[in-house]
KEKE-3310 file (N, C-alpha, C; in steps of 0.2 Angstrom, whole numbers, plus 5000, padded with zeros to 4 digits):
npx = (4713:4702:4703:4719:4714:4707:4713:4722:4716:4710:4724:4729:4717:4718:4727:4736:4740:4744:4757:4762:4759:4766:4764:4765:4775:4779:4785:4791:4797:4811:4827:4841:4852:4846:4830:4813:4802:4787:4791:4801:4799:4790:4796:4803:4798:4793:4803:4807:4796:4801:4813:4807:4797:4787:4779:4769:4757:4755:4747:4745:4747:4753:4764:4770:4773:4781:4793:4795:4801:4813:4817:4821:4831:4842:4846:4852:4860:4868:4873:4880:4891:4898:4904:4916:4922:4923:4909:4909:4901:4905:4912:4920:4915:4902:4897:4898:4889:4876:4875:4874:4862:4853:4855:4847:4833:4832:4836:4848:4854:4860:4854:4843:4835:4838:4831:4818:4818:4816:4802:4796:4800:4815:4833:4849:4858:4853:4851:4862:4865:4860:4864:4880:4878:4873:4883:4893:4890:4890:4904:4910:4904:4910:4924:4921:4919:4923:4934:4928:4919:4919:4922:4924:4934:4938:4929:4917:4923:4925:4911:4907:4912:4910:4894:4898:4904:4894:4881:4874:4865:4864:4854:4848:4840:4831:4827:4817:4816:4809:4815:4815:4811:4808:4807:4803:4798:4785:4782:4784:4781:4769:4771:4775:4763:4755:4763:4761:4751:4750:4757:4748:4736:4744:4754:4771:4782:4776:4774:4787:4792:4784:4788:4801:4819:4827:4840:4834:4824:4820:4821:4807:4813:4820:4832:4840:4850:4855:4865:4863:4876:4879:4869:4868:4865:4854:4847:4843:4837:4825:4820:4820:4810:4799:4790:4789:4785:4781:4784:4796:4792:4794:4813:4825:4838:4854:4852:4842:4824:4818:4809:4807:4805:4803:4806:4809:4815:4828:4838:4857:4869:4880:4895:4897:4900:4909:4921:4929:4924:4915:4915:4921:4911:4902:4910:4910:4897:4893:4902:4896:4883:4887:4891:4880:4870:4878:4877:4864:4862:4869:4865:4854:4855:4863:4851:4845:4850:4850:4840:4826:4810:4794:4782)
npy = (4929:4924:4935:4930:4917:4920:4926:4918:4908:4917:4919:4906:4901:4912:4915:4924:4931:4922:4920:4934:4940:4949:4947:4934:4922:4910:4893:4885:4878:4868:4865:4855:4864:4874:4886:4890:4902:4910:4923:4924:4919:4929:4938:4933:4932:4946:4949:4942:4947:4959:4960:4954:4956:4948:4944:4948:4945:4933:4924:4925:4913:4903:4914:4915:4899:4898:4906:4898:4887:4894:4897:4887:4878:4891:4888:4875:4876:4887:4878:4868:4875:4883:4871:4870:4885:4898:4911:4926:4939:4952:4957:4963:4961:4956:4968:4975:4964:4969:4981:4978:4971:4982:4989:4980:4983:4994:5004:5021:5025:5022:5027:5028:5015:5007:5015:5012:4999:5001:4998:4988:4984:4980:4982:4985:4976:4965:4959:4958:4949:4937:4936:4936:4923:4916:4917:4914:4900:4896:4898:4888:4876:4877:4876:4863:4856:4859:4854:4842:4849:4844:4852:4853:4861:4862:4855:4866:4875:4873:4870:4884:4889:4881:4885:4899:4901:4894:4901:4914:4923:4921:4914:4920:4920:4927:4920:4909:4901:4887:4874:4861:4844:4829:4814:4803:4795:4794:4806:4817:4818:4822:4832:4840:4842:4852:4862:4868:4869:4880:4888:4888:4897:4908:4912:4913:4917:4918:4906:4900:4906:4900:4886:4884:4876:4883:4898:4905:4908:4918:4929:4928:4918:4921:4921:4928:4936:4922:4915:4902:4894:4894:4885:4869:4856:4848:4856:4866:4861:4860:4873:4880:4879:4887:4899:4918:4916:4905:4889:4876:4857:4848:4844:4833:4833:4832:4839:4839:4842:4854:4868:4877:4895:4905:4921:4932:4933:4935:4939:4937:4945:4934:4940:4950:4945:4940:4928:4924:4930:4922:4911:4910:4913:4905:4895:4899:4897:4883:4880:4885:4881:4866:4869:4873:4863:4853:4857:4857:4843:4843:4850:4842:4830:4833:4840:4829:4821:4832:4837:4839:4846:4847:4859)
npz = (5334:5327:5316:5312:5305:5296:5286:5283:5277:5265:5261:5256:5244:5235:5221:5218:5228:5233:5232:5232:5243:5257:5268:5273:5275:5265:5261:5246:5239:5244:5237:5236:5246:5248:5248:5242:5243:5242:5242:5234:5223:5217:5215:5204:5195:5192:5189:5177:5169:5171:5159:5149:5135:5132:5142:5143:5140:5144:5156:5174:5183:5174:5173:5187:5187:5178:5183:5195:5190:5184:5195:5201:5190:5192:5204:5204:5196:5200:5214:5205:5200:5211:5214:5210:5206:5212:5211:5203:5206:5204:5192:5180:5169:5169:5170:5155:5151:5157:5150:5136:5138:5142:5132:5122:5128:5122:5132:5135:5146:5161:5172:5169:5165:5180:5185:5179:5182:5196:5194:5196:5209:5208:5208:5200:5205:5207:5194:5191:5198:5192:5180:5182:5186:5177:5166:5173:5172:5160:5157:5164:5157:5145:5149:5151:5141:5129:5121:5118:5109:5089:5074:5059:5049:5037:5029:5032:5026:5012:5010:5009:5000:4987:4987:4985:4973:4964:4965:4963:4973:4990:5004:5016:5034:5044:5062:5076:5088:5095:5110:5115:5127:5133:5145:5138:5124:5121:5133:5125:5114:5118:5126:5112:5104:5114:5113:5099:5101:5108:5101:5092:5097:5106:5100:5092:5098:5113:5115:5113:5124:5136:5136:5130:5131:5129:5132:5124:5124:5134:5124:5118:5109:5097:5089:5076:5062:5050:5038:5024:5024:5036:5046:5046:5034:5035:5044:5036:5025:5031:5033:5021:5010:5017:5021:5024:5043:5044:5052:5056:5058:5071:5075:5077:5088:5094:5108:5111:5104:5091:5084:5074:5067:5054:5053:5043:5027:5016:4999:4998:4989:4982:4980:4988:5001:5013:5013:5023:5033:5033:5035:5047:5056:5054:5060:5074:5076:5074:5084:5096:5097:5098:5112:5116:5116:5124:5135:5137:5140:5151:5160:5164:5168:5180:5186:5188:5198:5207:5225:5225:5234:5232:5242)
capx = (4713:4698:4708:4724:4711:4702:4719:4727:4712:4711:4730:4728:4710:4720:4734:4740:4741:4750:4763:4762:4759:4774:4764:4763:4779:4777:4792:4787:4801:4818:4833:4849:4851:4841:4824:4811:4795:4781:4793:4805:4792:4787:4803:4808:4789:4795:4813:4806:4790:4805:4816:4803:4789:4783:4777:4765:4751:4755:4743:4749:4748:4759:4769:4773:4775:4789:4797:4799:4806:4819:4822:4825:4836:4847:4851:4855:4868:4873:4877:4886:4898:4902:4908:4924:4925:4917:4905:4913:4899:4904:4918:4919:4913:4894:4894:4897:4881:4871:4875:4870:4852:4850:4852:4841:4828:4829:4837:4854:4858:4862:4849:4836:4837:4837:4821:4814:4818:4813:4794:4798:4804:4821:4839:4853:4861:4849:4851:4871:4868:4860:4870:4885:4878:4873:4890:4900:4889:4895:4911:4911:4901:4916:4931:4922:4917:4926:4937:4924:4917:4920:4921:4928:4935:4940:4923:4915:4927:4922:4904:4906:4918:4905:4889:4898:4907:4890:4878:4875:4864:4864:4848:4848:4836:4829:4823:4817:4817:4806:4818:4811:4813:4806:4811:4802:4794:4777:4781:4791:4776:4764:4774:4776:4758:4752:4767:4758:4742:4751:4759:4742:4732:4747:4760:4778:4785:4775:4775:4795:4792:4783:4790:4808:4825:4837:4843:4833:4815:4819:4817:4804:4815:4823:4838:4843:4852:4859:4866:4864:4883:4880:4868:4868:4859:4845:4842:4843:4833:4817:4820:4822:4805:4796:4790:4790:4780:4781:4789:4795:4788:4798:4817:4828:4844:4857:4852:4835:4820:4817:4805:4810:4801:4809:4802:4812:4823:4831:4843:4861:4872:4886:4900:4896:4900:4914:4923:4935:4921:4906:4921:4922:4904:4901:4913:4908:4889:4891:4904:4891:4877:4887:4891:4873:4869:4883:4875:4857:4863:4874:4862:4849:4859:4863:4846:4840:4851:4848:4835:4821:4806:4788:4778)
capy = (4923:4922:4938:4926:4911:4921:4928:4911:4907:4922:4919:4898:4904:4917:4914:4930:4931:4915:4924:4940:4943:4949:4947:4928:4920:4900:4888:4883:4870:4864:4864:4854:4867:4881:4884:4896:4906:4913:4929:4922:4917:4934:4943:4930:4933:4952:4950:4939:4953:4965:4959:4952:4962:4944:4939:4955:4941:4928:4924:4926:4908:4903:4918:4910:4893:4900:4908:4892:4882:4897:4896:4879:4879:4894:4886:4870:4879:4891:4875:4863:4880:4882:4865:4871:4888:4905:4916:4933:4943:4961:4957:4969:4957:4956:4976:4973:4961:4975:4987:4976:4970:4988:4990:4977:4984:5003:5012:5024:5028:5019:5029:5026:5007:5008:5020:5005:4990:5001:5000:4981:4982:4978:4984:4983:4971:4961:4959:4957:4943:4932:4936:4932:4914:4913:4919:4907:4892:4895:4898:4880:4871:4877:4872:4855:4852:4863:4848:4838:4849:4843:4855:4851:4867:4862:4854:4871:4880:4871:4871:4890:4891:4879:4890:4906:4897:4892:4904:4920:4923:4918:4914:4922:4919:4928:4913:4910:4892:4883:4868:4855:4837:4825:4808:4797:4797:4797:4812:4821:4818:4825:4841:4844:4844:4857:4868:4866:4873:4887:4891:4892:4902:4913:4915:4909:4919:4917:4898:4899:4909:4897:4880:4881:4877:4886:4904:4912:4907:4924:4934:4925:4914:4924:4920:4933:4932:4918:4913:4897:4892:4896:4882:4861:4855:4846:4861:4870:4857:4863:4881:4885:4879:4890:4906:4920:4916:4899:4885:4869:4852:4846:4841:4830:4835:4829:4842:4839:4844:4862:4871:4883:4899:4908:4927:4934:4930:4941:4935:4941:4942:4930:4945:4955:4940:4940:4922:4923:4930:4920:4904:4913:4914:4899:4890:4903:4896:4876:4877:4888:4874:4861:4870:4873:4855:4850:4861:4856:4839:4842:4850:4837:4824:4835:4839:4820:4819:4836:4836:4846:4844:4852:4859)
capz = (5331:5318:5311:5308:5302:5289:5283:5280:5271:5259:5256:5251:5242:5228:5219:5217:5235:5239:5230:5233:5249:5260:5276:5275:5269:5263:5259:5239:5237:5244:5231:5239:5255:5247:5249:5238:5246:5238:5241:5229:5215:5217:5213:5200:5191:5191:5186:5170:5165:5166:5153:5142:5134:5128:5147:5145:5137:5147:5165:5180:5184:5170:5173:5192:5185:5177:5189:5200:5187:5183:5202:5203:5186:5196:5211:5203:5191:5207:5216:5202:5198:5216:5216:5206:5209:5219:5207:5205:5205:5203:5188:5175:5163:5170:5168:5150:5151:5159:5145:5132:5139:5141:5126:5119:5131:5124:5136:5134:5150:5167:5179:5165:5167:5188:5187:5175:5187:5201:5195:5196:5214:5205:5207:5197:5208:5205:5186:5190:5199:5187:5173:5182:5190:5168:5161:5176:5170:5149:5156:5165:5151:5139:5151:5151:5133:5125:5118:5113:5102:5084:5070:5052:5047:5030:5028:5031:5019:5005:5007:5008:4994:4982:4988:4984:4968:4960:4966:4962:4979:4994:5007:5025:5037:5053:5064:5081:5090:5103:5111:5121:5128:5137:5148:5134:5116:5125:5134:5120:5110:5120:5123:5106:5104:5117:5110:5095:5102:5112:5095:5088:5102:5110:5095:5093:5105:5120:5115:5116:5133:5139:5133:5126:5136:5129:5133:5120:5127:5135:5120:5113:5105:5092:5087:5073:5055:5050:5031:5023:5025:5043:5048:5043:5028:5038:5045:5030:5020:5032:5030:5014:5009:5021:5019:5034:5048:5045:5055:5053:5061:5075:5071:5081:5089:5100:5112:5111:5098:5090:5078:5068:5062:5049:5053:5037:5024:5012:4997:4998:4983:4985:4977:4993:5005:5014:5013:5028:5038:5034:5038:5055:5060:5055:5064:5080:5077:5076:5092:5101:5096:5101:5117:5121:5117:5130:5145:5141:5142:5159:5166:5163:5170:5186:5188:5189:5205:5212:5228:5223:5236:5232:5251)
cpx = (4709:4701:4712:4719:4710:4711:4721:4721:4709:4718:4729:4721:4713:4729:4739:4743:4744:4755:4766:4765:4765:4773:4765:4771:4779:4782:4786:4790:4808:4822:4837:4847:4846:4834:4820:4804:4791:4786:4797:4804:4789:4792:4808:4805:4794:4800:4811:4802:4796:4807:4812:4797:4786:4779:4771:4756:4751:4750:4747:4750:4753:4766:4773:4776:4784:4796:4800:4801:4812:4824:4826:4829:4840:4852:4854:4861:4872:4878:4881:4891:4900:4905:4916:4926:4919:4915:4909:4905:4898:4911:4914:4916:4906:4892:4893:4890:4878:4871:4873:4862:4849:4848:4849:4835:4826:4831:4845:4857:4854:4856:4842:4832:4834:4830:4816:4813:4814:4805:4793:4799:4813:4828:4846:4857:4857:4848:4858:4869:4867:4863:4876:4883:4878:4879:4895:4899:4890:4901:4914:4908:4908:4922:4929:4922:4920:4931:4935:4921:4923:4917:4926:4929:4936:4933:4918:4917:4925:4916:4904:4908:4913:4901:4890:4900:4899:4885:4878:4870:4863:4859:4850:4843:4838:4825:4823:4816:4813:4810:4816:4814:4809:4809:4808:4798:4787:4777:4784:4785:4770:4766:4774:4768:4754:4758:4763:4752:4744:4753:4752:4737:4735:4751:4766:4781:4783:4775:4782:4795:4789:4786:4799:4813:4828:4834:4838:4826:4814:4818:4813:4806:4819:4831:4841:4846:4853:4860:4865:4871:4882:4877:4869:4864:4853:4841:4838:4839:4826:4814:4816:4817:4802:4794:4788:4785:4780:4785:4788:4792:4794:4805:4822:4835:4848:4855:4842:4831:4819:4811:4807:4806:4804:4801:4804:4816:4823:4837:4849:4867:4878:4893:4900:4897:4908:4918:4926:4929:4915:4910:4919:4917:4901:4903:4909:4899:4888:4898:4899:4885:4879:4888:4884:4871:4872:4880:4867:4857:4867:4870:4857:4851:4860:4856:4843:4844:4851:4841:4829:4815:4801:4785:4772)
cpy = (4922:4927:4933:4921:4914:4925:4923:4908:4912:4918:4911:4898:4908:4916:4918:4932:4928:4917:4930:4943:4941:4948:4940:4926:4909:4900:4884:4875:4872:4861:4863:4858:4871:4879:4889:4898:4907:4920:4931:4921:4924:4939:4941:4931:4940:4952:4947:4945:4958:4966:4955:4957:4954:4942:4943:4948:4933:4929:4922:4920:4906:4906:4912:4903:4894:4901:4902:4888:4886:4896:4891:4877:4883:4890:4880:4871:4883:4883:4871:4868:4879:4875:4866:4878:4895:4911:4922:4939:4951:4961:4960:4967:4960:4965:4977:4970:4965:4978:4984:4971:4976:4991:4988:4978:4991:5007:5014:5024:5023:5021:5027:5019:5004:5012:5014:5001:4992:4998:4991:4976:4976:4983:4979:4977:4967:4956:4955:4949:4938:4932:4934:4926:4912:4913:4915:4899:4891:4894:4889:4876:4872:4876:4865:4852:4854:4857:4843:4840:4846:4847:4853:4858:4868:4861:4861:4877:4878:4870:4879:4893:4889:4884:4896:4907:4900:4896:4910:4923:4918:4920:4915:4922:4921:4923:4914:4903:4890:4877:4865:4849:4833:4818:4801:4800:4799:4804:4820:4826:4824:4834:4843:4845:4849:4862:4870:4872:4879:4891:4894:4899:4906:4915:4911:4909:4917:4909:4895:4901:4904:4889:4879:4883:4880:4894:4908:4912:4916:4931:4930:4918:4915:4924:4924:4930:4927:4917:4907:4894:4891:4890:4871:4862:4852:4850:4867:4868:4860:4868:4881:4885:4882:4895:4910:4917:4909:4895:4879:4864:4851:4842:4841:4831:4832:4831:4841:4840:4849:4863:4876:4888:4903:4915:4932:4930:4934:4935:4943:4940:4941:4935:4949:4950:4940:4935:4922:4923:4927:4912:4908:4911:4908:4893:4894:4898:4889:4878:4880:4881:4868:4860:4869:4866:4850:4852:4858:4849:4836:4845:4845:4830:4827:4838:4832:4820:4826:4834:4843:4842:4851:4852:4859)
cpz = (5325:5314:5306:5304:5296:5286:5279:5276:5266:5255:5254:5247:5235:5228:5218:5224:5237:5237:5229:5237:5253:5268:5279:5272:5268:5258:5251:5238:5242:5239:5235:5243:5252:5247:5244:5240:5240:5237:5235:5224:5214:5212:5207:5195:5189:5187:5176:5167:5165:5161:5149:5142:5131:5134:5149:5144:5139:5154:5169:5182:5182:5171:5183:5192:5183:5178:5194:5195:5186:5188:5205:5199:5189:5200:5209:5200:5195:5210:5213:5202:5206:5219:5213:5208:5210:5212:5208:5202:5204:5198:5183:5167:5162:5169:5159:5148:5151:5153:5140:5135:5141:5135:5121:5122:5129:5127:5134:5140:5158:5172:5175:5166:5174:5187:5183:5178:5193:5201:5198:5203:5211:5206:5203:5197:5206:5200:5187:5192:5195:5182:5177:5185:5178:5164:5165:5173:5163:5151:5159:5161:5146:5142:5152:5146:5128:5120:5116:5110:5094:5078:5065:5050:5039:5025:5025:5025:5014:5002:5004:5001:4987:4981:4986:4975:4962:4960:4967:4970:4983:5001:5015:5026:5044:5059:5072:5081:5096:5104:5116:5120:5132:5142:5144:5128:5119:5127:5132:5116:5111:5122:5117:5104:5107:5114:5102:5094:5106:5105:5092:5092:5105:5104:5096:5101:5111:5121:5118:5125:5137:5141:5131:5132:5136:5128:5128:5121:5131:5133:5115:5109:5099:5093:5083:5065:5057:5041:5031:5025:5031:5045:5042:5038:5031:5039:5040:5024:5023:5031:5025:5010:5012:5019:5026:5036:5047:5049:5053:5060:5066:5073:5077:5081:5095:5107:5116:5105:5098:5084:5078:5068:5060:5048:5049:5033:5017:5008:4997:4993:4984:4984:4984:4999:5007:5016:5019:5035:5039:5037:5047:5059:5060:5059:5071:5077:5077:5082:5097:5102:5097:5109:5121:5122:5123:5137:5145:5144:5149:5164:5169:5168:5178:5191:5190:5197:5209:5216:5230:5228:5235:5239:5246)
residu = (UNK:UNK:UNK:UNK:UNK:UNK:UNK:UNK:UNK:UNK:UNK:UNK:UNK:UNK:UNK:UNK:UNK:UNK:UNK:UNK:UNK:UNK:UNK:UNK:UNK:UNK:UNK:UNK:UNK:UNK:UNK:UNK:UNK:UNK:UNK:UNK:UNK:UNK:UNK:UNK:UNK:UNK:UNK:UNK:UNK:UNK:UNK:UNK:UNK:UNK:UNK:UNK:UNK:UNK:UNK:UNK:UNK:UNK:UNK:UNK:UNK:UNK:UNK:UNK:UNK:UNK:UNK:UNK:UNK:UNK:UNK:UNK:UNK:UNK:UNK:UNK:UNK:UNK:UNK:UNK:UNK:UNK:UNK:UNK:UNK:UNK:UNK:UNK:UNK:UNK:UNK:UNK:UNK:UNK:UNK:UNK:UNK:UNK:UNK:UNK:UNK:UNK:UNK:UNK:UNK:UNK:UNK:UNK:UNK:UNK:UNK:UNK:UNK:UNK:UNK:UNK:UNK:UNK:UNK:UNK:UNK:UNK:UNK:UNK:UNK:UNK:UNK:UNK:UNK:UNK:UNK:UNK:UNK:UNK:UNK:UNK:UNK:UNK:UNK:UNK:UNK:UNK:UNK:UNK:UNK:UNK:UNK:UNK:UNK:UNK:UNK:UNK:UNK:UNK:UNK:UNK:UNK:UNK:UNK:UNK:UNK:UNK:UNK:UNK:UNK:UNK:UNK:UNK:UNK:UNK:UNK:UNK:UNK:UNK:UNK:UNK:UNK:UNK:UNK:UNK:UNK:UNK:UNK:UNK:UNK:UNK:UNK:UNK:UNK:UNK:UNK:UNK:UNK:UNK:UNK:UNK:UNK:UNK:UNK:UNK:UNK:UNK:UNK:UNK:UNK:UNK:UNK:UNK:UNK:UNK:UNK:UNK:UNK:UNK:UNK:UNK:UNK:UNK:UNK:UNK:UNK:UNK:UNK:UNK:UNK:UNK:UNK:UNK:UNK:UNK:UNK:UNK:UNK:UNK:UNK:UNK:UNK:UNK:UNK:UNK:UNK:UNK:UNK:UNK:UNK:UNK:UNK:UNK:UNK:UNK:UNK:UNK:UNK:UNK:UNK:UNK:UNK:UNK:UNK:UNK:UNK:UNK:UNK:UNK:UNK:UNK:UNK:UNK:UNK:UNK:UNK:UNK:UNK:UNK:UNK:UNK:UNK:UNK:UNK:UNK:UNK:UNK:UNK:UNK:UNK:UNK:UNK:UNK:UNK:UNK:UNK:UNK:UNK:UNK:UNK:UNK:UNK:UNK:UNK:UNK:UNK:UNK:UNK:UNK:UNK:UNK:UNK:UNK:UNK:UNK:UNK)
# end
């Protein structure tokens, strides 16, 4: 009996332990029917430190924190999709997935991958499954919104057409993004301030890993080129004064608020631009941006009435 006693107080005593340990298992939260352990915070901690190398300079607290928000965003997006229709998690799509975040992790080959996750206590299934709950909830955000996005196509043709017209280059940018929100200007505010300070004392990227909503918080925040043509002029007004490594001040979006950090930029000479396909990309790049703005906003909204309890 004093065994178990001193046991239960080692494990509520260290943190590492409350979520570690597989000999004791503790209910963390109740999501709708599901529930999440310390077992489940353990494995979700893991599953994040695999696929980022950003989570290496994060503390284990943090890194935990993490994890139970990831797991309580999951299960709320597991259960809105099964309200329409049943995950298919072993579709030939999510194999595709798999092959590219191998390949953004470095590896060539299949067993190489699996012996990587193993150190993890990770299997491949494992990986499948989130990607397909992640690739069924884009596929239900764009059978809902897909018809209210609004894109000017001709609009865009003509910016592209003047800019290539009158300018002999044209400005790219490698950018990465922190996106946040809050439930009021007070507490938008003050978010944006501690981002601020994690930007200053941890870096962009961990700052995004820590802080940012959207999808890319995963790799740091890194977003990749982009052309001028490709983004808005507001956004484009913050840019393009910048120089690398710099970010811009916080700037207000339907979806929410973003910071910018422009990690490159390179001029590209407009003669070498391909009109048809920078029309393309562009259009591909404001419907994606108004998609996401649709999901962070549908999820936000379904999270207020999901029943999340803390033990």
């Amino acid at each position: 009996m004093k065994k178990f006693l001193l046991l239960i107080i080692i494990f509520f005593n260290s943190a590492n332990a409350l979520y570690a340990s597989e000999d004791v298992v503790k209910i963390f939260y109740k999501v709708n029917e599901d529930i999440i352990s310390n077992i489940d915070i353990k494995k979700e901690a893991d599953y994040l430190k695999a696929l980022n190398k950003n989570f290496d300079k994060i503390n284990q607290k943090q890194i935990f924190t993490l994890a139970e928000n990831s797991l309580i965003r999951e299960i709320i997006k597991k259960d809105t999709i099964e309200k329409y229709y049943k995950i298919d998690y072993q579709a030939e799509q999510i194999d595709k997935f798999v092959s590219n975040l191998m390949g953004n992790l470095g590896f060539v080959s299949n067993q190489d991958f699996k012996n990587y996750l193993l150190n993890y206590n990770l299997t491949i299934e494992d990986v499948k499954k989130k990607l397909a709950i992640e690739n069924t909830w884009n596929q239900l955000i764009y059978e809902m919104f897909n018809k209210k996005v609004k894109i000017n196509k001709d609009e865009i043709s003509e910016k592209i057409e003047n800019s290539l017209r009158y300018n002999q280059y044209q400005q790219s940018f490698n950018l990465s993004e922190i996106v946040f929100t809050g439930k009021n200007k007070s507490l938008i505010e003050k978010k944006y301030n501690q981002i601020l300070l994690d930007i200053k004392n941890l870096g962009f990227e961990q700052a995004a890993v820590l802080h940012s909503i959207s999808e890319t918080s995963k790799k740091g925040g890194k977003i990749g080129w982009i052309n001028e043509n490709q983004i808005s002029k507001n956004i484009y007004d913050q840019i393009k004064k910048l120089s690398e490594g710099e970010y811009t001040p916080s700037i207000n979006t339907v979806g929410g608020s973003i910071i910018l950090k422009v990690n490159e930029k390179k001029d590209i000479l407009a003669d070498e631009i391909d009109k048809e396909l920078e029309l393309s990309n562009a259009i591909k790049i404001e419907r994606n941006k108004q998609l996401n703005e649709f999901s962070m906003i549908y999820y936000k909204k379904i999270e207020n009435k999901s029943y999340v309890k803390k033990f």
